[in-house]
N, C-alpha and C positions, 0 to 999 in steps of 0.2 A: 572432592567437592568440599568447601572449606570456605567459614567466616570469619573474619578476623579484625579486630578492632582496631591497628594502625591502618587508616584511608589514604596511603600514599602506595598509590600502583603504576608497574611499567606501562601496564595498556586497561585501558577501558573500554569496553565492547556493550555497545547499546544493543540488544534483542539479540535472542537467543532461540532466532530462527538457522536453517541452513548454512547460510553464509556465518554468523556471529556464532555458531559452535564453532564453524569449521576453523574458523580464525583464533578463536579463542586455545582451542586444542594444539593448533601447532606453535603459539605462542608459548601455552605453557609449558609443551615438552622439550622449547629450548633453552625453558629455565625463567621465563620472565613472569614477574608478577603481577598475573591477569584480574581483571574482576569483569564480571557481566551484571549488566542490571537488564532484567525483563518482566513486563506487567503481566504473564501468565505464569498459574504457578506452578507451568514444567513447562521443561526445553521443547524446542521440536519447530515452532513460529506455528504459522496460522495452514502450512502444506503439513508437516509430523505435528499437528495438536495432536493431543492424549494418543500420542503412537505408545506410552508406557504402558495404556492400559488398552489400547485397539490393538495391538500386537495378538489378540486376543481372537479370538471369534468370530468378531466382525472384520476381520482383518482382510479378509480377501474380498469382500465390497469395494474396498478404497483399490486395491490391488499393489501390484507391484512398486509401483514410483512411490506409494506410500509408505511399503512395509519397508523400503531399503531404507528410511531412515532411521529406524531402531538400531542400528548398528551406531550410526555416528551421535544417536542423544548417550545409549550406553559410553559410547569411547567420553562422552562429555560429561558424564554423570562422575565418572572414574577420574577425570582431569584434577590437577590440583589448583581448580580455580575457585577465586570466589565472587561467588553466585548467589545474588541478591532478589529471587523470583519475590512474583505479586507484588515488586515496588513501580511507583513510576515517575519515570525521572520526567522534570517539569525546567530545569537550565541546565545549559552547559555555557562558563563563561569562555572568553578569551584568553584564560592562563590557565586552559584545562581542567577549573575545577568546576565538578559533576554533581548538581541538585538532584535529589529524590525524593520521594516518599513513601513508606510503607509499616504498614499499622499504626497510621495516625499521626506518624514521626516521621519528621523532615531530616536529611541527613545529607551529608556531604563529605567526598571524596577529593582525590587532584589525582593527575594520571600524566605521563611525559607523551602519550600516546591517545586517540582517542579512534575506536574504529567505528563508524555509526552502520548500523544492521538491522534496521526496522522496516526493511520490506514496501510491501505494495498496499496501499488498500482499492474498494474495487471504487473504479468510477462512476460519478456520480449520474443517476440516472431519472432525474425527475421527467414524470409525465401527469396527465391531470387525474388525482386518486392514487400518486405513489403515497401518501401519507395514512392513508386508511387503512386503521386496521385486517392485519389479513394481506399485506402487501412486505414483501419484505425482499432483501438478497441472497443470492442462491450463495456468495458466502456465510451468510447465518444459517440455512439452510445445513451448509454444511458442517459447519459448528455443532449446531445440534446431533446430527447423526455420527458426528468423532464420539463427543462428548458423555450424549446420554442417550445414543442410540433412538433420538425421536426422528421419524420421517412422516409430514406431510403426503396425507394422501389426497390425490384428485387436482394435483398441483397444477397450476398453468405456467410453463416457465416462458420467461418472455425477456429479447434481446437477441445476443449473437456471442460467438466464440468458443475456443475449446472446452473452458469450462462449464458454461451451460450445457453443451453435448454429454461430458462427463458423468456432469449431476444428473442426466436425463436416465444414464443409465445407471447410477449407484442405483437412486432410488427405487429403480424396477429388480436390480439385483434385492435390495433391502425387501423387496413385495410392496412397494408403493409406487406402480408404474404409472407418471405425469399423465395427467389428460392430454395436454396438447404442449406444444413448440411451438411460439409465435416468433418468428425467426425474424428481426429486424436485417438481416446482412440484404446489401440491396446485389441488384446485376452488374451495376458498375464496379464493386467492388473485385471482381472476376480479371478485368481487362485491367486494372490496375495492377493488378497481383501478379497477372503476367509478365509484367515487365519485370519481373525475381525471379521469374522461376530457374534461372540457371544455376544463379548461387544457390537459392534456395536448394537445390538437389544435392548438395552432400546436407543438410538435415533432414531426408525424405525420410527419413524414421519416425520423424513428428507428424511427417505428412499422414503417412500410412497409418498411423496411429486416429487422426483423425477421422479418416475415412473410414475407419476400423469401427467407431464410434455411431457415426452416422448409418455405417449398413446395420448395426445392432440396433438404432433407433427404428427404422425402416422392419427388421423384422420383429421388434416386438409391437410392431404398429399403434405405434405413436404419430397421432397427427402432427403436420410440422408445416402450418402456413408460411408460405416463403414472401422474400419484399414486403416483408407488414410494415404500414405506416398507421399514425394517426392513432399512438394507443390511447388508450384512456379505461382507467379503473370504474368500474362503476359499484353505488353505494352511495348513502346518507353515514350513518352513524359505523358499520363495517362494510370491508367488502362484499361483493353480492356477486361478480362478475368483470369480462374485460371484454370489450369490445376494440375493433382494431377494422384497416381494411390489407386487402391482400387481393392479390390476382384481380384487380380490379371490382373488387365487390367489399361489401361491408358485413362483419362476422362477429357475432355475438357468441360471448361462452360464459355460461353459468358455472363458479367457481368462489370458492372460500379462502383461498390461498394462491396468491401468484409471486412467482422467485423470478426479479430480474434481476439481470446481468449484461455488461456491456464490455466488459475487460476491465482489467486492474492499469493501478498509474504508480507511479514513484510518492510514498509519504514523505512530503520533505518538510512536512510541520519543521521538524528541531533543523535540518540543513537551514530553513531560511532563516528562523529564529537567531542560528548561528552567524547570520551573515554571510554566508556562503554564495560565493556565484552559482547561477542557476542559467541554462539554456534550454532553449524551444525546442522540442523535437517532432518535426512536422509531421514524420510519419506515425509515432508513440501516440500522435498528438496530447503531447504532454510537457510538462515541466520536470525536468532534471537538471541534477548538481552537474559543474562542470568538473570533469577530473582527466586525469594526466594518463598516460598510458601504465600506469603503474597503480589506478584508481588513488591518488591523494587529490583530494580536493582542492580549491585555491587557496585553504591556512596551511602550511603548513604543519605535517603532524598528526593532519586528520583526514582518514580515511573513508571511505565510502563502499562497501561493498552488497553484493544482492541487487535486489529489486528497488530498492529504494537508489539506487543510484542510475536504474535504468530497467526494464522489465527484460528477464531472461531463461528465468525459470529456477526448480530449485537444485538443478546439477548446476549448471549456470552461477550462481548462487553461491553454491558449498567449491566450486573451484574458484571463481572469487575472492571468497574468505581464504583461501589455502594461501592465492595469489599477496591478499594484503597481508598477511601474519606475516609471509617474507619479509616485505618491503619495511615493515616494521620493525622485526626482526632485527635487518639490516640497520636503520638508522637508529635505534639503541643497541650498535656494536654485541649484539647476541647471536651465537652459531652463525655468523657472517661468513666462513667461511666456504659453507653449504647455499650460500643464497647466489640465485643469478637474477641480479637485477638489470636485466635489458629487454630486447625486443626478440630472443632467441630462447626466453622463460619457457622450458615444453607445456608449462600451465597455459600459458598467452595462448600455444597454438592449438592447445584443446579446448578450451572459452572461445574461438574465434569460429572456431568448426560449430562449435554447439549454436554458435549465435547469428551462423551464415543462414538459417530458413527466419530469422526474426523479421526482416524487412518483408518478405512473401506473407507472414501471418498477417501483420501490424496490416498490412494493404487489403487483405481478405477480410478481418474483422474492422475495416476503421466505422468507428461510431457512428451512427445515424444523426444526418442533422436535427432530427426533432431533439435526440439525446442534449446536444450540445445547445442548441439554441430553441426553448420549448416555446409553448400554444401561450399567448398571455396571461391568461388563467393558471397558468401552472404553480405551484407554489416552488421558490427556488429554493430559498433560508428557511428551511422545517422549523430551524428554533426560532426564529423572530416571524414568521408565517408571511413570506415579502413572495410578492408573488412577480412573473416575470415582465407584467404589465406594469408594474411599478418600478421594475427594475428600466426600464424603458422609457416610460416618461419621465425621468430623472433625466436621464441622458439627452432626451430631445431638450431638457432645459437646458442643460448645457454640463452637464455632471458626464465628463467622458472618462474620469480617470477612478481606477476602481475601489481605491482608495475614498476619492470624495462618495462613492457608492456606498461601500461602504458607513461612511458617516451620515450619509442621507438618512440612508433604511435600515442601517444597524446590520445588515449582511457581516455575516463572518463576525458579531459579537456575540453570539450564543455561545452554549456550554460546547460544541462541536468546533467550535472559532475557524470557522470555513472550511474546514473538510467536506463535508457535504455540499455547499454551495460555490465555491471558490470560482472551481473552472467554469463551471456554469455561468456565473455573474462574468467573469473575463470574455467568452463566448461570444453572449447577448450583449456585450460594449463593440468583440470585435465585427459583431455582423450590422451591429445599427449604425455604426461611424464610420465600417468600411477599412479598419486599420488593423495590421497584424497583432498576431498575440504577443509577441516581442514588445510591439508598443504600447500594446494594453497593459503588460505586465500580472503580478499578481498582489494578492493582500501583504502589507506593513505587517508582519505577525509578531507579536510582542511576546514578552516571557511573562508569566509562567507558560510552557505549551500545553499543558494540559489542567482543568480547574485543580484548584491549590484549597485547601480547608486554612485560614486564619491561626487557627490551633496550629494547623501543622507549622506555619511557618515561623512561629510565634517559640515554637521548638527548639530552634537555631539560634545559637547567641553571636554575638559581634565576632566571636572568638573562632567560632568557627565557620564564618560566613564573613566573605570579602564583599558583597554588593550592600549588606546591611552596615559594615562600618563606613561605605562611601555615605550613607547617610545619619547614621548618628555622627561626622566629622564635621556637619555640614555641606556638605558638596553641591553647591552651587551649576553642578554642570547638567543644566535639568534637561536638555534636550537628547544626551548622549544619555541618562541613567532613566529618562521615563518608563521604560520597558519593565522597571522595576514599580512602577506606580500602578496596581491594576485594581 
């Protein structure tokens, strides 16, 4: 592991989760000169957080699918790359070269290679009272118990998927056994899921793992309202409670803490930012990058591996990374003559296997429509406080496009610039107009993607920064360089 002051590298690896070591490591061991940039200040993504120090004691809470990532942050830790932790990169242009920031200072790289590994974040889940304190997700949830060992107790966890089953159970391994499961998965979801199950059975190891989950909820008797609709937080100044209904009746539960979760989606903040094509994926129901059987994107050069190019999981993930570091490999003529780049790649057909039960989960956990299109009350945009009812009467005026949304209500201008709100606001256009998410699209997202300190960018001279001399040249080409104007 190694820093080094000439910024001109063979490849450049955005996060330094699963997939972006994995890529990273076999890049470097066939000689290329690697660098990773990631906003945590250790390897591992948001599946091995602080695996360097949970390898530890609390190691067998997480279990197994956790603890086997020690072995590949270690083999990453050893690599001879260089590894730019706690910076975070805010551009990538069109001739490869790489904006960041960390400690205060803005910096800049260029790479002939660009592999993007920033993973999933979880789907957004507004309901009326997600914003009240005391309400948060069962990925921060988790965070905290990697990190500094805190676990909520008396927790309500509320939504659907494997992960919430998970967290049901760390925490009662932790000694903070959930009050309750308000399980949004409805009946329908069953009969849809059916229609996989054949594929789906060479990944019955996911299955069984599942189920594995749920009998352990079951005997440490954890209540688990099934079909809940109609959540709603309740509280003035904190949380206080959630009520919901289930089984046909209405269920009140007194609570200080509730963790939902609905599933994770592809981050493609920086892919669109980049210009990248992006397709619909009706069952993910999500937006992902479009890539090639080889995972390169539609620039040439730039890669896409992990959860950010489509949700898979973190073996999934790290055979990915292995997958793109070839293809890379290959096209700057390094150890090429070890690379199979076709459709006979043994990687391809062990990613294909791993990835045959995804269409069966994707159908068993799809999102509740309150999730996707909430109550009018709901607040959508936490940071500009747009709630869904505004988001709606925009549109009955005649504002169908999410962009003029956007501009209307300030959605997706906060310090989050639509992570939180994005799909939501596309959702509530595609269910009040009647028109697919294809033709809804999603947010114009400009650069920086992540907020930028003045200072910091102030850091950078013309010298080392190409978007800044387009504008002390005068460059007149204000509709192509706005993205630079924020």
């Amino acid at each position: 592991m190694l820093e080094q002051s000439n910024m001109n590298f063979d490849v450049c690896v955005i996060g330094a989760g699963p997939a972006g070591m994995a890529a990273a490591v076999q890049c470097a061991i066939a000689g290329a000169n690697v660098m990773v940039i990631d906003e945590q200040t250790q390897p591992g993504g948001q599946i091995y957080r602080a695996i360097q120090e949970s390898g530890h004691p609390h190691g067998h809470i997480f279990g197994p699918d956790y603890l086997r990532g020690a072995k590949l942050v270690k083999t990453f830790n050893q690599a001879n790359i260089s590894y730019f932790s706690g910076a975070t990169l805010w551009r990538i242009d069109s001739d490869n070269a790489v904006y960041w920031s960390r400690d205060g200072k803005a910096q800049k790289a260029t790479a002939k290679k660009i592999i993007i590994a920033t993973g999933a974040i979880e789907r957004p889940f507004p309901f009326s009272g997600w914003t009240l304190p005391g309400v948060m997700t069962a990925g921060a949830c988790q965070i905290m118990m990697k990190t500094s060992g805190i676990v909520p107790k008396d927790a309500i966890l509320v939504g659907t998927g494997p992960l919430l089953y998970l967290l049901a159970v760390q925490m009662s391994d932790a000694g903070a056994t959930p009050k309750a499961i308000v399980d949004t998965q409805q009946s329908a979801s069953y009969f849809k899921a059916a229609g996989y199950w054949l594929n789906a059975w060479q990944g019955r190891k996911y299955i069984a793992k599942g189920l594995t989950l749920l009998s352990k909820i079951h005997k440490l008797g954890i209540k688990r309202y099934t079909s809940s609709t109609h959540i709603e937080a309740l509280g003035s100044q904190r949380l206080e409670g959630l009520t919901f209904q289930s089984s046909g009746r209405t269920v009140e539960l007194k609570g200080e803490t509730v963790l939902a979760h609905i599933g994770v989606i592809p981050n493609v903040q920086l892919t669109r930012t980049m210009g990248l094509e992006h397709v619909w994926d009706s069952l993910q129901v999500c937006w992902k990058p479009k890539l090639d059987s080889n995972n390169m994107s539609s620039r040439y050069g730039v890669f896409v591996a992990g959860d950010s190019g489509g949700i898979g999981g973190a073996l999934v993930a790290e055979l990915q990374g292995e997958l793109v570091a070839q293809n890379t490999l290959q096209d700057l003529e390094l150890n090429g003559n070890l690379i199979t780049k076709n459709n006979d790649n043994p990687i391809k057909a062990i990613i294909n296997k791993e990835l045959s039960v995804r269409p069966f989960l994707d159908a068993l956990y799809t999102p509740p429509k309150q999730a996707l299109t909430p109550s009018d009350q709901t607040i959508v945009c936490r940071c500009e406080e747009v709630t869904a009812k505004q988001i709606r009467d925009h549109v009955d005026q005649g504002a169908c496009g999410i962009n003029q949304i956007k501009t209307f209500t300030r959605c997706g201008m906060g310090p989050c610039q639509g992570r939180h709100c994005g799909s939501t606001v596309a959702h509530i256009i595609s269910d009040k107009v009647g028109i697919s998410m294809e033709k809804v699209g999603y947010y114009r997202l400009r650069n920086p993607i992540k907020p930028l300190k003045l200072g910091e960018l102030a850091s950078l001279t013309p010298a080392n920064s190409s978007f800044i001399k387009k504008y002390n040249k005068g460059n007149t080409k204000y509709e192509q360089d706005t993205e630079t104007a924020y």
